[in-house]
C-alpha positions in Angstrom: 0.0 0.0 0.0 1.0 3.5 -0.3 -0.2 6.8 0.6 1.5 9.9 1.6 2.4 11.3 4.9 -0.4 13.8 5.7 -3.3 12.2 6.8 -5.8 11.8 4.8 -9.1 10.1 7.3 -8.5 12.0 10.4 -11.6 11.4 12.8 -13.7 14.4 11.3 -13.3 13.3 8.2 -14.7 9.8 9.2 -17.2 11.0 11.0 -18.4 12.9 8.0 -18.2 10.3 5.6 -20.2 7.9 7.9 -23.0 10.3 8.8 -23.6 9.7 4.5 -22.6 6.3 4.2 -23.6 4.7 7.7 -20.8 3.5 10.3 -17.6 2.2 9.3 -18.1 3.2 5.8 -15.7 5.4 3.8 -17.1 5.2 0.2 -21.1 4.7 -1.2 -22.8 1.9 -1.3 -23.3 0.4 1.7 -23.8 -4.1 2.7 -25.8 -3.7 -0.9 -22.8 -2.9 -2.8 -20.5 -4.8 -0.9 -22.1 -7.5 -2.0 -22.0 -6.8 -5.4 -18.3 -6.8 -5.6 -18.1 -10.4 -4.0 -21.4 -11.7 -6.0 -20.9 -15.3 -6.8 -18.0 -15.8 -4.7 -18.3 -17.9 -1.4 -16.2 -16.5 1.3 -17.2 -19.1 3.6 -14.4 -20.5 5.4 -12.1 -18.6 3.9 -9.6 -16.2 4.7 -9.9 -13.1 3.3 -7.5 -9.6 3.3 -9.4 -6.6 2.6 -7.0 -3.6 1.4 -7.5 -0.3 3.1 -10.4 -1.3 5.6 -10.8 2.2 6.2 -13.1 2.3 9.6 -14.4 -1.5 9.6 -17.5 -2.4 8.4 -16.7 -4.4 5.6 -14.2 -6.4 7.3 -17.2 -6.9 9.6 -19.9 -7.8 6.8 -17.1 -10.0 5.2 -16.7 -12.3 8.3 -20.8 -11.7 10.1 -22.9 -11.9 6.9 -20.4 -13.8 4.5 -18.8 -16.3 6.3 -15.4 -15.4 5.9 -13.5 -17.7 8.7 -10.6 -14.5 9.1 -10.7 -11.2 7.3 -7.5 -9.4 8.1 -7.9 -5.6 7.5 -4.8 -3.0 6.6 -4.6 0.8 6.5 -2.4 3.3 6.8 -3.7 5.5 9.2 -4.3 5.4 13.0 -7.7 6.9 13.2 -9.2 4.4 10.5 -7.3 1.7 12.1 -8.6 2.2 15.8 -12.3 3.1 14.6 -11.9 -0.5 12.8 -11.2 -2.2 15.6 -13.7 -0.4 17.7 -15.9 -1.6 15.4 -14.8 -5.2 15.3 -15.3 -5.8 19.4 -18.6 -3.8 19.5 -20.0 -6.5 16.3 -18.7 -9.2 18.1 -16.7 -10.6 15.3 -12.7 -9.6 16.9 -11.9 -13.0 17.6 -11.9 -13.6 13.3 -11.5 -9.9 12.6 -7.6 -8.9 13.1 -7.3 -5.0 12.0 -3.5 -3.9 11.3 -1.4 -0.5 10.8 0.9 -0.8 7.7 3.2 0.9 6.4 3.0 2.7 3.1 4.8 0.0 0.0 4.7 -3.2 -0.9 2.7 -5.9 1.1 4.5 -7.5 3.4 2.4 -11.4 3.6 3.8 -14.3 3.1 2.9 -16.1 -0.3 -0.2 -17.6 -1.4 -1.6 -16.9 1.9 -5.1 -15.4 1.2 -7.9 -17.1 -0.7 -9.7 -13.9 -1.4 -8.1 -9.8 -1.3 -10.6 -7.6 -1.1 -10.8 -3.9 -1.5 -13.3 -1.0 -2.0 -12.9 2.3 -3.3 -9.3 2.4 -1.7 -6.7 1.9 -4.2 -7.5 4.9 -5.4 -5.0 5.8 -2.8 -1.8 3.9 -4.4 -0.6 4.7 -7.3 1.2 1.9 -8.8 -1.6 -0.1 -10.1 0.9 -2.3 -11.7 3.1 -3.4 -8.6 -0.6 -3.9 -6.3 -1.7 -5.9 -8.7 1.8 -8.3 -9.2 1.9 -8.1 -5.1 -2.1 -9.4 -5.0 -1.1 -12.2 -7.5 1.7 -13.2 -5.1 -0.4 -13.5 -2.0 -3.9 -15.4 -3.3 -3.5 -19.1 -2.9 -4.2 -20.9 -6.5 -7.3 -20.3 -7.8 -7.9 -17.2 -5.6 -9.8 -14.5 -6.2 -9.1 -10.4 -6.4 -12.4 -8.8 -6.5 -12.7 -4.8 -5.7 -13.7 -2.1 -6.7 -12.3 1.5 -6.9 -12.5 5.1 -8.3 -11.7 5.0 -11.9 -11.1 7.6 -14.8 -12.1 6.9 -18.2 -9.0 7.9 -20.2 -5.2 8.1 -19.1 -3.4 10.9 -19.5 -4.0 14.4 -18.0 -7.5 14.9 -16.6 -10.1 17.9 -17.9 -10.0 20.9 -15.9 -13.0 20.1 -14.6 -11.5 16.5 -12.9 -8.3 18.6 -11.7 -11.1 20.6 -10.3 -12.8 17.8 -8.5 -9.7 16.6 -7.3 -8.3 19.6 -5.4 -11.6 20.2 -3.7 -11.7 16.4 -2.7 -8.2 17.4 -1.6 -6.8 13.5 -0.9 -4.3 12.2 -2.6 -6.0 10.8 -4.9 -4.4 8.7 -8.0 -6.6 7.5 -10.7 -6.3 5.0 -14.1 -8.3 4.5 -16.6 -10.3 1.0 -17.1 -8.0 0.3 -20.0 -4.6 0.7 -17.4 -5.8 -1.9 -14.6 -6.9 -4.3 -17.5 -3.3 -4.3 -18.6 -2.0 -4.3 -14.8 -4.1 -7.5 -13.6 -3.7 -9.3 -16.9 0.4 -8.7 -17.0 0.6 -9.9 -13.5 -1.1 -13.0 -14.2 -4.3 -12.6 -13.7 -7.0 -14.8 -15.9 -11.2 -13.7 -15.9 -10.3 -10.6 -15.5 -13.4 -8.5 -15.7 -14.2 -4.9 -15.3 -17.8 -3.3 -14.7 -18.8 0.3 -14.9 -20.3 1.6 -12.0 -20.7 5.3 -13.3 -24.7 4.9 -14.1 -25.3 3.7 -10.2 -23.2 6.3 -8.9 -23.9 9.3 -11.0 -28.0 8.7 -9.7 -26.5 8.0 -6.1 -24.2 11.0 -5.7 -27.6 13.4 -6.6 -29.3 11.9 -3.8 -26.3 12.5 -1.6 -26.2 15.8 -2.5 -29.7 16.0 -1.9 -29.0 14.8 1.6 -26.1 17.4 2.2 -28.5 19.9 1.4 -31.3 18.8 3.0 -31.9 16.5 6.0 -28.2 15.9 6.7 -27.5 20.1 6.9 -28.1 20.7 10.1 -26.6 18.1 11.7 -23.6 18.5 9.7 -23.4 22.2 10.5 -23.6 21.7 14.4 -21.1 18.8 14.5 -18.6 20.6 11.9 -19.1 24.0 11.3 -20.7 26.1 8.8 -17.2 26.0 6.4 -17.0 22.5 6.5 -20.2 21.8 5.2 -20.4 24.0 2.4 -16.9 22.1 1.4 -18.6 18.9 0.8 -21.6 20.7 -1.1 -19.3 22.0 -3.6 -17.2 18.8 -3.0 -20.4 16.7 -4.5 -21.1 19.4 -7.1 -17.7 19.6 -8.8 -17.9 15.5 -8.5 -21.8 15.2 -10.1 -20.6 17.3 -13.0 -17.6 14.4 -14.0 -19.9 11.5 -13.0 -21.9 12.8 -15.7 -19.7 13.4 -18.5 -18.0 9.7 -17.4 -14.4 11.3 -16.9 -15.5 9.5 -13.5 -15.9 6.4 -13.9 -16.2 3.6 -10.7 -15.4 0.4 -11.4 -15.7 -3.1 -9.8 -12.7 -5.1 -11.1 -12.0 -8.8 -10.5 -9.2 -11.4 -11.5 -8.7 -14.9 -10.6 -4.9 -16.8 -9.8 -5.1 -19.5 -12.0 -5.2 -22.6 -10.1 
């Protein structure tokens, strides 16, 4: 994993993010979408890494409501990392749930020692698609699955003004490929079924009802815990990101591959 060294999830950012997206989530979508990613896989009895866990809760839905006999969760960051395992004791699911700090760079388990990595909406974060997806390759046992999902752009190469725009007011450090670049990155690492799904339609209707929600019902909530300022950041946050969702320049993506057996 990488990131860099300012923090990107400090506790008011979490907090934030899970008053839209419900406790222990970091990114849209929910149990619903989790689900999604993982559809037709069966986790049960299996263990399980989940990349950048962020606050917990799909380490916890992969272990409670999937069957996943060990989910090991990594971030970077000690806010994420301690709301994760908060979460993990109050769900009752700690003693299969194992939550753990890394460092930024390569990862650092032992081969073929996962039947399943996970990750959602957080590699995003690193930005050598090609050396994650040689260093997922080396860890799944034979016949393992990859299966995530993540922030996307539609085209390499320099983004429009309008997603350098979108990126400075989301102001993380945010590193996206196009479709066609993590294609090339799964299949050259060995990778075979490797499939990609657009996600843009989903989230292009989802992000106006979020908006709605910042606007509306979630304001003055938002405004007490946070302040006025802060608020009006993720309005124009949301507003700069509806108008690439619907030109396409941002694109979300689920993306799977399988280690031949």
């Amino acid at each position: 994993m990488t990131a860099d060294s300012e923090m990107n999830y400090d506790d008011r950012h979490i907090a934030t993010l899970e008053d839209i997206w419900g406790e222990g989530f970091l990114s849209p979508g929910g149990p619903d979408e989790v689900a999604r990613v993982i559809e037709g896989l069966d986790l049960r009895g299996k263990r399980v890494l989940d990349i950048g866990c962020g606050s917990g809760a799909i380490a916890v839905l992969l272990a409670r409501d999937h069957g996943a006999a060990e989910v090991v969760g990594i971030d970077v960051e000690d806010d994420v990392v301690n709301a994760a395992k908060r979460l993990a004791v109050k769900d009752g699911v700690a003693d299969r749930v194992s939550i753990i700090k890394v460092d930024p760079g390569p990862l650092t388990f032992e081969d073929q020692s996962f039947d399943v990595v996970f990750s959602k909406d957080s590699i995003i974060h690193i930005p050598d698609k090609e050396a994650l997806s040689r260093d997922v390759f080396r860890i799944l046992v034979p016949g393992g699955w990859f299966a995530a999902s993540d922030w996307l752009m539609s085209h390499d190469g320099e983004p429009s003004p309008e997603m350098k725009t979108y990126i400075a007011a989301e102001d993380l450090d945010f590193a996206m490929a196009s479709p066609d670049r993590y294609q090339r990155a799964l299949v050259a690492a060995g990778f075979q079924s490797v499939a990609l799904r657009n996600r843009n339609p989903w989230y292009r209707d989802l992000a106006r009802e979020e908006l709605a929600y910042l606007q509306g019902e979630g304001a003055k909530r938002l405004v007490e815990d946070f302040g006025a300022e802060f608020h009006q950041s993720l309005i124009d946050t949301w507003e700069k990101m509806i108008v690439v969702l619907d030109t396409g320049e941002h694109c979300p993506h689920h993306l799977r591959g399988q280690r031949p057996a």
